[in-house]
C-alpha positions as CSV (number, residue, x, y, z in Angstrom):
1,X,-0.6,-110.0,-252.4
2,X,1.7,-107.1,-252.6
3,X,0.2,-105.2,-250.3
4,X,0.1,-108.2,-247.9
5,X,4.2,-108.3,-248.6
6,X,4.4,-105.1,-247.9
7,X,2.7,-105.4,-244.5
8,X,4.6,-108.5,-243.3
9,X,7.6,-106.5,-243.8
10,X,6.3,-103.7,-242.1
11,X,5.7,-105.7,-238.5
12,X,9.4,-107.4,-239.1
13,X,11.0,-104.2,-239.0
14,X,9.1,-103.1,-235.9
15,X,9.1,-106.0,-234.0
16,X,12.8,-105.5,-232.5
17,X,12.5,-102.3,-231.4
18,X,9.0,-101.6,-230.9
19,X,7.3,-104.6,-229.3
20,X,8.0,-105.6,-225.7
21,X,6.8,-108.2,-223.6
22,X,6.3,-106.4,-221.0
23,X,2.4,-106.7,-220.4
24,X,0.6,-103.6,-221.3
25,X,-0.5,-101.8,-217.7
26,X,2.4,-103.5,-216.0
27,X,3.6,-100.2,-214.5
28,X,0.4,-98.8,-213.4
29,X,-0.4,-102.1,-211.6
30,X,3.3,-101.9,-210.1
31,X,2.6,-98.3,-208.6
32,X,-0.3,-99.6,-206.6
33,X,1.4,-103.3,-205.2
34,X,4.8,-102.1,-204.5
35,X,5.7,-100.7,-201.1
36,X,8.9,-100.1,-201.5
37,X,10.2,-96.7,-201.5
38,X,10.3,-94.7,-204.7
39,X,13.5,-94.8,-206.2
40,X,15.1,-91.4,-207.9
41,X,14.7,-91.0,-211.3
42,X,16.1,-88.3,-212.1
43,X,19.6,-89.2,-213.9
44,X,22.1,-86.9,-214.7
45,X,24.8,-87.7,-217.7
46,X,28.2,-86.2,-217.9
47,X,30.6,-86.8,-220.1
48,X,33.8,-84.1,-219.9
49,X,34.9,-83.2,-223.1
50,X,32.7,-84.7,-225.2
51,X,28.9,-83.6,-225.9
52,X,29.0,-85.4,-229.0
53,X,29.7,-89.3,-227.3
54,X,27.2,-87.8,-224.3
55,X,24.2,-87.0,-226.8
56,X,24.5,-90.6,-228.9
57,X,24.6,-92.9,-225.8
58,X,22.2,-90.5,-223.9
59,X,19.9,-90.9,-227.2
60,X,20.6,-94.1,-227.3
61,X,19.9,-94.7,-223.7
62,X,16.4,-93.5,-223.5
63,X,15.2,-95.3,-226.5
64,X,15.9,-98.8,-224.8
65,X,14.6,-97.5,-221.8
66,X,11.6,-96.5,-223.4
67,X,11.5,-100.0,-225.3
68,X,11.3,-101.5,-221.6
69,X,8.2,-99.6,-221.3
70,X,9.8,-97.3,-218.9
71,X,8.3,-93.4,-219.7
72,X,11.3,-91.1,-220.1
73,X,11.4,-86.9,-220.4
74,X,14.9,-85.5,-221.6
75,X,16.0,-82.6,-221.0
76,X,18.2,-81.4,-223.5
77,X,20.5,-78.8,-221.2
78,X,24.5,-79.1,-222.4
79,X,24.4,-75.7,-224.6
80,X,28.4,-76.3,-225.5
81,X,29.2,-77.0,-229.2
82,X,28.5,-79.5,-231.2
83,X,25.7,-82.5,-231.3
84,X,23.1,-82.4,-229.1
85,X,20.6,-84.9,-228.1
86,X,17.6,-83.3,-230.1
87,X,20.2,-83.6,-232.8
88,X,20.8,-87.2,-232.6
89,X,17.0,-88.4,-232.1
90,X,16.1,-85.2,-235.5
91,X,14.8,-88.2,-237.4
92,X,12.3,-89.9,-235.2
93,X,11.3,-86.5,-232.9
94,X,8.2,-84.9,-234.3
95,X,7.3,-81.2,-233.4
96,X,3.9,-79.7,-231.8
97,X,2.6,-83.2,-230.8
98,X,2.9,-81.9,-227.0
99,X,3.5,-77.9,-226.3
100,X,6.9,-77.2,-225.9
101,X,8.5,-80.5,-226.8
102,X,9.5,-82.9,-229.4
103,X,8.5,-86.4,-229.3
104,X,9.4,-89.7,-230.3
105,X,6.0,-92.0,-230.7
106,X,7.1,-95.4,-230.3
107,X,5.0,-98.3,-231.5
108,X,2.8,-99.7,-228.6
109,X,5.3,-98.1,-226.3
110,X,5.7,-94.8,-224.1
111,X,6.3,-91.9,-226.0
112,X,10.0,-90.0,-225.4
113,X,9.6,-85.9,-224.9
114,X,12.4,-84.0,-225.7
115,X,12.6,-80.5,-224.4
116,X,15.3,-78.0,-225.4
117,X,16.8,-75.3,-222.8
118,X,17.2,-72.8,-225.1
119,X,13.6,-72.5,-225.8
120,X,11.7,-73.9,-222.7
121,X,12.0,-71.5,-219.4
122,X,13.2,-73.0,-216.2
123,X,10.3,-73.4,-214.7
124,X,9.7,-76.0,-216.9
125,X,12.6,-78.0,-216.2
126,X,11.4,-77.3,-212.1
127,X,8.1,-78.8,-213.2
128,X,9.8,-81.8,-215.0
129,X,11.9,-82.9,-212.2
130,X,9.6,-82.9,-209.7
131,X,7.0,-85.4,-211.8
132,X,9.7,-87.6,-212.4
133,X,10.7,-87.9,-208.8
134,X,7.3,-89.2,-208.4
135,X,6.8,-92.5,-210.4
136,X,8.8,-95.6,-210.1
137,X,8.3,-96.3,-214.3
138,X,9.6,-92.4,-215.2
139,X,12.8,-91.2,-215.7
140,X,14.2,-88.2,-216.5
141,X,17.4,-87.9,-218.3
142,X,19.3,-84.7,-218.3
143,X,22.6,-83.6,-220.7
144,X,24.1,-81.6,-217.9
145,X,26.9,-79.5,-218.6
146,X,29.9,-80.6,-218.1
147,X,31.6,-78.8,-214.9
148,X,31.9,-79.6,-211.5
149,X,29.7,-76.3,-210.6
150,X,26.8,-77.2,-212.3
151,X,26.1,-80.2,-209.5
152,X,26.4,-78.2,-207.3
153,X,23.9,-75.4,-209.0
154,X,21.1,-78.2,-209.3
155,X,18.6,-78.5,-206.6
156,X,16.8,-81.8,-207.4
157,X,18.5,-85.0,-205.8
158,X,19.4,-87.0,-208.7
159,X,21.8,-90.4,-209.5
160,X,24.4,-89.8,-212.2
161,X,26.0,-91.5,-215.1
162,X,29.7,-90.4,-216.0
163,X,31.1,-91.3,-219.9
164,X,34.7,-91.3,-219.9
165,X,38.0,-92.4,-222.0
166,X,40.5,-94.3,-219.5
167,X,43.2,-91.9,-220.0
168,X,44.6,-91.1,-216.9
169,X,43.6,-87.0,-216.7
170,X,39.5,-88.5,-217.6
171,X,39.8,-90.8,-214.7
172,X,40.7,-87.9,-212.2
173,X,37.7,-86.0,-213.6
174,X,35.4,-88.9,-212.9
175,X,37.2,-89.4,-209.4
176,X,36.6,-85.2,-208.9
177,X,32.7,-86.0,-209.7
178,X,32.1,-88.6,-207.7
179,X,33.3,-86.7,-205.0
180,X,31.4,-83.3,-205.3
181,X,28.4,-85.9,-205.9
182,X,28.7,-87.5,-202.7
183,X,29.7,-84.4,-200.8
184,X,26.4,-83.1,-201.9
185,X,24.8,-86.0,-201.7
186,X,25.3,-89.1,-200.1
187,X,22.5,-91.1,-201.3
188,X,23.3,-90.3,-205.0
189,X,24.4,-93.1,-207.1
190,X,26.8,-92.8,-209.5
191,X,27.2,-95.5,-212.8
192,X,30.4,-95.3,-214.7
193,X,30.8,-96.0,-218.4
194,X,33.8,-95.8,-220.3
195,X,34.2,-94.6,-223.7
196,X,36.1,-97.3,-226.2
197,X,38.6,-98.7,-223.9
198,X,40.2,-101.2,-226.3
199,X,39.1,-104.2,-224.9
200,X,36.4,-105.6,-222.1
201,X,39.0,-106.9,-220.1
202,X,41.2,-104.1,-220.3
203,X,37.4,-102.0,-219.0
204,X,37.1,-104.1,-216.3
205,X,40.8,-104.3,-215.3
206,X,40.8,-100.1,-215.1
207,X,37.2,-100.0,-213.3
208,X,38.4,-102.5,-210.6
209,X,41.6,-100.1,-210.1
210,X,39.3,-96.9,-210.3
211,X,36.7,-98.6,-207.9
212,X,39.5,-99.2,-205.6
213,X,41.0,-95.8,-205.5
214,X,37.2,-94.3,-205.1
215,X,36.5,-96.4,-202.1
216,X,39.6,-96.0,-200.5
217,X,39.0,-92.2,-200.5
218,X,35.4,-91.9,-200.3
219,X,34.2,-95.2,-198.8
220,X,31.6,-95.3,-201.5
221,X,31.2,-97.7,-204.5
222,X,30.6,-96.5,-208.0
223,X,28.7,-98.9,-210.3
224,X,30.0,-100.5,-213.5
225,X,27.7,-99.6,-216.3
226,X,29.9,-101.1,-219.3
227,X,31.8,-99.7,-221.9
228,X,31.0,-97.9,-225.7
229,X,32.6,-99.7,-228.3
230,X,33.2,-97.5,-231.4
231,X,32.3,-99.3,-235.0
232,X,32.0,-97.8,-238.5
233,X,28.0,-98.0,-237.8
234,X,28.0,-96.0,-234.7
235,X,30.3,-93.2,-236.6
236,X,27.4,-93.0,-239.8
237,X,24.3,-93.1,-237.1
238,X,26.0,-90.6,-235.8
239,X,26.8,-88.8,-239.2
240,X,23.2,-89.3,-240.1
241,X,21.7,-88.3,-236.9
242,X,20.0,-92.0,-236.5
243,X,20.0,-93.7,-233.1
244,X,22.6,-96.9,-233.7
245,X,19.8,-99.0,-231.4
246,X,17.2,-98.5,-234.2
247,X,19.5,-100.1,-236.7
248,X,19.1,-103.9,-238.0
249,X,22.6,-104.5,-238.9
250,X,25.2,-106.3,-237.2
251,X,27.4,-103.9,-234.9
252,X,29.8,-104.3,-231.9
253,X,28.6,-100.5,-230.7
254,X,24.8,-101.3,-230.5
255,X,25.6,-104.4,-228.9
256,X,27.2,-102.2,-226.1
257,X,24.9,-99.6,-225.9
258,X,22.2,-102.8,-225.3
259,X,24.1,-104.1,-222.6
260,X,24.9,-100.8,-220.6
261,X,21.0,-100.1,-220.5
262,X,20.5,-103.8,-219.4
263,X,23.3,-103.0,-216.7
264,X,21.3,-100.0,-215.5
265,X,18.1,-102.0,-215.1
266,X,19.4,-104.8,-213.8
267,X,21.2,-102.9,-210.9
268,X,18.0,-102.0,-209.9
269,X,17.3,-98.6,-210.8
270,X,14.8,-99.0,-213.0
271,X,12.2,-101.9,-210.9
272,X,11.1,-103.6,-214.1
273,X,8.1,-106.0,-213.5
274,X,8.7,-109.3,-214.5
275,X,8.5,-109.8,-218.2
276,X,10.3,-106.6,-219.6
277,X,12.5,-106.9,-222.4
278,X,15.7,-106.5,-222.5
């Protein structure tokens, strides 16, 4: 009876995370029905300033993804100081599974490989891109470092995600971005996210003005993507290296980090099939 216990507690604490409704061959049977063009996967996140925020959503980010049943690669490539995303995801990656890369087995779901720059040569990252570019269901996810030469130095068309505060000097960043982006690329699309703004309203009240000013300038649109809230539990899963997404409790920071990865697949980057969770 114990053991039973035991095992009924086991499938409760999975079930959240780890099963999806999203039929099992959904994406293979997707590949071979769609016509429509492939869409880019390769996403690049920036967040000025801050690695730390950039390797906890981007961690974040491609567990949700992965929940959807979408297969995601990360490239682990912002060498500045502090947390990185191999960091953030230490207690669910295991080593030697797959050469060269950590990964994170997920119940019933698409394993996550993390590779690390400083220990995987560039033709590795060459190879990486150009499988993801390939497959409507895979993304690749990439902490790029965070100045404006670096888009240019990359020679893969990709789409972007920029994480910023709403102070006035982060906003001109983002604006400087979008800009080298777009000069470089035209087709690129670029998602916005703020980092704790206060408030939603006050979010969507500085996006509208942002927007404005973009497309005034550039005669492009950026896309909304949502905000990060901060909480105490998003400052101890950070702390303890724990994605906040794999937690059970309660928390105004998970919630947002749910709704920004639902914002990115319901903008239609991602193609999910009918029946994917969100």
């Amino acid at each position: 009876m114990e053991e039973r216990k035991r095992l009924g507690r086991g499938l409760e604490d999975v079930s959240r995370f780890y099963l999806s409704s999203r039929p099992r061959g959904a994406s293979e049977r997707t590949r071979k029905s769609d016509s429509q063009p492939v869409t880019r996967h390769v996403i690049r996140i920036f967040y000025p300033g801050s690695s730390l925020i950039k390797s906890c959503f981007l961690a974040n980010f491609a567990l949700e993804l992965a929940r959807n049943r979408f297969h995601v690669d990360i490239w682990d490539g912002d060498r500045s100081e502090g947390i990185r995303v191999g960091t953030m995801l230490q207690q669910v990656v295991r080593q030697g599974l797959y050469p060269g890369a950590g990964t994170v087995k997920l119940y019933g779901l698409p394993d996550i490989l993390v590779y690390d720059a400083d220990v995987q040569p560039e033709g590795k990252l060459h190879d990486l891109k150009e499988s993801s570019c390939l497959e409507r269901d895979r993304f690749f996810l990439v902490s790029t470092p965070d100045s404006l030469e670096s888009v240019l130095e990359w020679d893969t068309a990709f789409d972007a995600i920029l994480l910023a505060p709403i102070d006035g000097a982060s906003l001109l960043r983002c604006y400087a971005y979008c800009k080298v982006i777009w000069e470089r690329d035209p087709s690129s699309r670029v998602h916005i996210a703020f980092d704790n703004p206060g408030s939603e309203t006050r979010a969507h009240e500085i996006f509208s003005r942002f927007s404005g000013f973009v497309k005034e300038r550039l005669s492009r649109d950026p896309h909304f993507l949502g905000c990060l809230v901060h909480d105490d539990l998003l400052e101890g899963s950070i702390a303890e290296h724990k994605p906040i997404v794999l937690s059970y409790e309660a928390s105004a920071a998970k919630d947002s980090l749910l709704a920004m990865s639902a914002s990115f697949i319901e903008s239609g980057q991602g193609h999910a099939p009918t029946g994917s969770a969100i």
